[in-house]
C-alpha positions as CSV (number, residue, x, y, z in Angstrom):
1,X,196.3,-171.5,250.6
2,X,199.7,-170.1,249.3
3,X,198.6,-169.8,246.2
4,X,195.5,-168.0,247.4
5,X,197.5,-165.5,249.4
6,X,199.7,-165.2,246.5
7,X,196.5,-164.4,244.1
8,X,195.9,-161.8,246.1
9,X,198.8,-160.2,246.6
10,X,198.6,-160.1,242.8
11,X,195.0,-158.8,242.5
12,X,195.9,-156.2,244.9
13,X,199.0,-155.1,243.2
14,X,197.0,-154.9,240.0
15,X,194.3,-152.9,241.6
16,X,196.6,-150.4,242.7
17,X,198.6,-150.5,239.3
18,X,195.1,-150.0,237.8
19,X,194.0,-146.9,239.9
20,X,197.6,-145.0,239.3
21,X,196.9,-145.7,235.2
22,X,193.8,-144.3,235.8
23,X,195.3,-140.8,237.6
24,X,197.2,-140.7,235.1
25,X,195.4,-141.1,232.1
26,X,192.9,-138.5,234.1
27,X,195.6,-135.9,234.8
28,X,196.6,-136.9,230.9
29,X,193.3,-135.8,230.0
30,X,192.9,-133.2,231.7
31,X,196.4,-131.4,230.5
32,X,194.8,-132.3,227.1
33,X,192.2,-130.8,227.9
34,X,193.1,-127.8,229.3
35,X,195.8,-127.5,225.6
36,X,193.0,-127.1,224.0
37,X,191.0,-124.2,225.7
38,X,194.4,-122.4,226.1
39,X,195.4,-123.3,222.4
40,X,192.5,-120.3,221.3
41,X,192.3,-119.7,217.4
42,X,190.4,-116.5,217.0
43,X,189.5,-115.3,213.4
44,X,188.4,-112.0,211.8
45,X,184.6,-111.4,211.6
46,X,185.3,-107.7,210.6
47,X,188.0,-106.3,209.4
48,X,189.1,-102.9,207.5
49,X,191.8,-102.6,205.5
50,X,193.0,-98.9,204.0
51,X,195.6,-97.8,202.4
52,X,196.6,-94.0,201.7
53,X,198.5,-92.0,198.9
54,X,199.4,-88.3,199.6
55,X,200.9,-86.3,196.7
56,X,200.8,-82.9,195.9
57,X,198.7,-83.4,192.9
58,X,195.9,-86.0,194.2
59,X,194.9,-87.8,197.6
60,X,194.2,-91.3,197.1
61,X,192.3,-93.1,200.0
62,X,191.2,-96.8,199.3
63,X,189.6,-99.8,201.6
64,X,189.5,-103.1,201.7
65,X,186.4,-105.1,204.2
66,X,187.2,-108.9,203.0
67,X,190.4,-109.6,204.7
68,X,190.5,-112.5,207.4
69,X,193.1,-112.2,209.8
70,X,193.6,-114.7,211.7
71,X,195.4,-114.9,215.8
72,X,196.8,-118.0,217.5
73,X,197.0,-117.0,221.1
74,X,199.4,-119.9,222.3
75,X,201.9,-119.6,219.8
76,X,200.9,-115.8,219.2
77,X,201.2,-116.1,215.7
78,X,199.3,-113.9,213.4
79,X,198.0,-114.4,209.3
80,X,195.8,-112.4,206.9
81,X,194.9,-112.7,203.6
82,X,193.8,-110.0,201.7
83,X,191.8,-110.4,198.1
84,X,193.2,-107.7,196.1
85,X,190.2,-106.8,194.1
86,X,187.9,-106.2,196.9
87,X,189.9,-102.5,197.8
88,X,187.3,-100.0,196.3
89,X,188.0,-97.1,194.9
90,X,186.1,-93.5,194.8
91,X,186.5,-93.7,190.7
92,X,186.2,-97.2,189.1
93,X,188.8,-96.4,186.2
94,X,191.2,-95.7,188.8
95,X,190.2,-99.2,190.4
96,X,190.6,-100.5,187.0
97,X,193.8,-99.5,186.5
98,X,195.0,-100.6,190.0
99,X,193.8,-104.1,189.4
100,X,195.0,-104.5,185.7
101,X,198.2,-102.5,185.7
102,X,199.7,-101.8,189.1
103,X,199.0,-105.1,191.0
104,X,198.0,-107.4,188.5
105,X,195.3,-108.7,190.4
106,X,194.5,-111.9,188.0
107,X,197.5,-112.7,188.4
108,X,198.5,-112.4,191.9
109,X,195.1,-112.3,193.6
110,X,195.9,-112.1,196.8
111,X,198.2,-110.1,199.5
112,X,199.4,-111.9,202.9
113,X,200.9,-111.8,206.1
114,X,202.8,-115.0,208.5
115,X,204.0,-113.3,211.6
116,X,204.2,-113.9,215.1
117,X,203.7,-111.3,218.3
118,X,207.2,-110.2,220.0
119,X,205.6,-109.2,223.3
120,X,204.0,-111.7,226.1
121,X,199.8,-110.7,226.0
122,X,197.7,-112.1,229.2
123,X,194.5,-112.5,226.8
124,X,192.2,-112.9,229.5
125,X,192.9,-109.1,230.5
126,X,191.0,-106.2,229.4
127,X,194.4,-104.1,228.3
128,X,195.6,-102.5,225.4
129,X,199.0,-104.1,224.8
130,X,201.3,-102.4,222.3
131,X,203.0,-104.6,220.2
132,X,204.9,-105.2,217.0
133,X,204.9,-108.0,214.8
134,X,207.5,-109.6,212.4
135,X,206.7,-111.7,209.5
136,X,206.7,-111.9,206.1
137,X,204.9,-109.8,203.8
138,X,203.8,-110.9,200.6
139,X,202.5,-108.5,197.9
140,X,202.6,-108.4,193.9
141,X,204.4,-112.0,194.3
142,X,207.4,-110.4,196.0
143,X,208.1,-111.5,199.8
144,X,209.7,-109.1,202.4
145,X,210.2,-109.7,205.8
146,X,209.1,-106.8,207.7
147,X,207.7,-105.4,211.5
148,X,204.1,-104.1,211.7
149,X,203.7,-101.7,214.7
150,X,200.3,-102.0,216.7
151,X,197.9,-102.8,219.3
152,X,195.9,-105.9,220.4
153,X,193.3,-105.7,223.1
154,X,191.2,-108.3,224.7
155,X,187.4,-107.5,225.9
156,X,184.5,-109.9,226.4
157,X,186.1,-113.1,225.1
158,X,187.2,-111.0,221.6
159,X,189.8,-109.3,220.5
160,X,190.7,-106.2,218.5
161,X,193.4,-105.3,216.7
162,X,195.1,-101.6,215.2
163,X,198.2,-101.7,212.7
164,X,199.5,-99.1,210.4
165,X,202.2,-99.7,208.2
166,X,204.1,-97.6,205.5
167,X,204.9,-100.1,202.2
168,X,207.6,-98.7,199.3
169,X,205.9,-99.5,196.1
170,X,209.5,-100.3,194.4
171,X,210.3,-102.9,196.8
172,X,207.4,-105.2,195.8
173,X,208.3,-104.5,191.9
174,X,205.0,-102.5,191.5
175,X,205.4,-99.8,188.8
176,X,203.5,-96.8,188.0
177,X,203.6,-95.5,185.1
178,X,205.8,-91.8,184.4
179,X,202.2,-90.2,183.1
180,X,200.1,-90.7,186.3
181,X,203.7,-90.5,188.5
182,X,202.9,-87.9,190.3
183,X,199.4,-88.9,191.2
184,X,200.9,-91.3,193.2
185,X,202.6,-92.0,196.1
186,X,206.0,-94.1,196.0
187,X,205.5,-95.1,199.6
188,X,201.7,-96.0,201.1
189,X,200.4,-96.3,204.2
190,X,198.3,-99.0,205.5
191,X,196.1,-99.3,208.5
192,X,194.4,-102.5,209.6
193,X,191.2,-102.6,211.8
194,X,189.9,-105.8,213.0
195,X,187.5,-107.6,215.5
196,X,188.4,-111.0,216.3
197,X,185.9,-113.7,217.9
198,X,187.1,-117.4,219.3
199,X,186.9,-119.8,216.0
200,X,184.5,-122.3,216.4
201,X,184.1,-125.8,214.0
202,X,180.6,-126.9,213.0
């Protein structure tokens, strides 16, 4: 009879142990759940990329529609990648000679960006929220770390994003030749226009 009651006591004991394991796994669950819907990847399925040289001798205005950018909303970190050879050009020997001489696009194919958001950005809110990002910039296989000015707004589960930038061509060891110097620009400015929707696997 003791060792009934004492049985249980035991079975009780373990039913109860039972039920608090299984809040917790539950609550468990759910906080992993609710990770991964907050934990949003959203990636580029448009984007346009230009870039602008103003001299006094020739106007140069360029773009670029393959880049994928790329926003993590939890950890507000930003990425694009940007296949050189796809900016096009009004004249094809000037795209030639942008490819073969300035940026030596065999060579160093591509042009990115690692960065992460400064400011806090409800993402569930239709608002325009200006921001600025730093991160590193890598172009003609030299790395700078640098602050893009822009906005980021959310609207109907997407979001969009505006950036212009001004980029030295010296700093990123690209050189144009004394002959076409004044064609030009030493300095260009780049803007960045993308539509971002929620990543999905298959």
């Amino acid at each position: 009879m003791i060792w009934e009651l004492e049985s249980d006591t035991i079975f009780l004991e373990f039913l109860r142990y039972s039920l608090r394991m299984k809040k917790t796994l539950l609550l468990a669950l759910l906080f992993l759940l609710f990770s991964e819907i907050k934990a949003q990847i959203f990636i580029s399925k448009e984007c346009r990329i230009s870039f602008f040289s103003a001299t006094p001798m020739e106007n140069i205005s360029v773009v670029n529609t393959n880049a994928v950018p790329i926003i993590n909303t939890t950890t507000n970190e930003v990425a694009i990648k940007v296949p050189v050879t796809s900016f096009v050009f009004k004249s094809q020997l000037m795209q030639d000679h942008f490819n073969e001489n300035y940026m030596e696009s065999e060579k160093y194919p591509f042009a990115t960006f690692k960065g992460k958001i400064n400011e806090k950005i409800d993402f569930t809110k239709k608002l325009c929220y200006p921001v600025t990002v730093t991160g590193n910039f890598n172009m003609h296989g030299v790395e700078k770390c640098i602050v893009i000015a822009g906005t980021v707004t959310p609207e109907d589960g997407k979001l969009t994003i505006d950036a212009k930038f001004k980029v030295k061509l010296a700093d990123y060891d690209i050189k144009i030749p004394t002959i076409v110097l004044q064609n030009i620009a030493e300095e260009i400015e780049i803007k960045i226009n993308s539509s971002l929707e929620p990543y999905v696997k298959n």
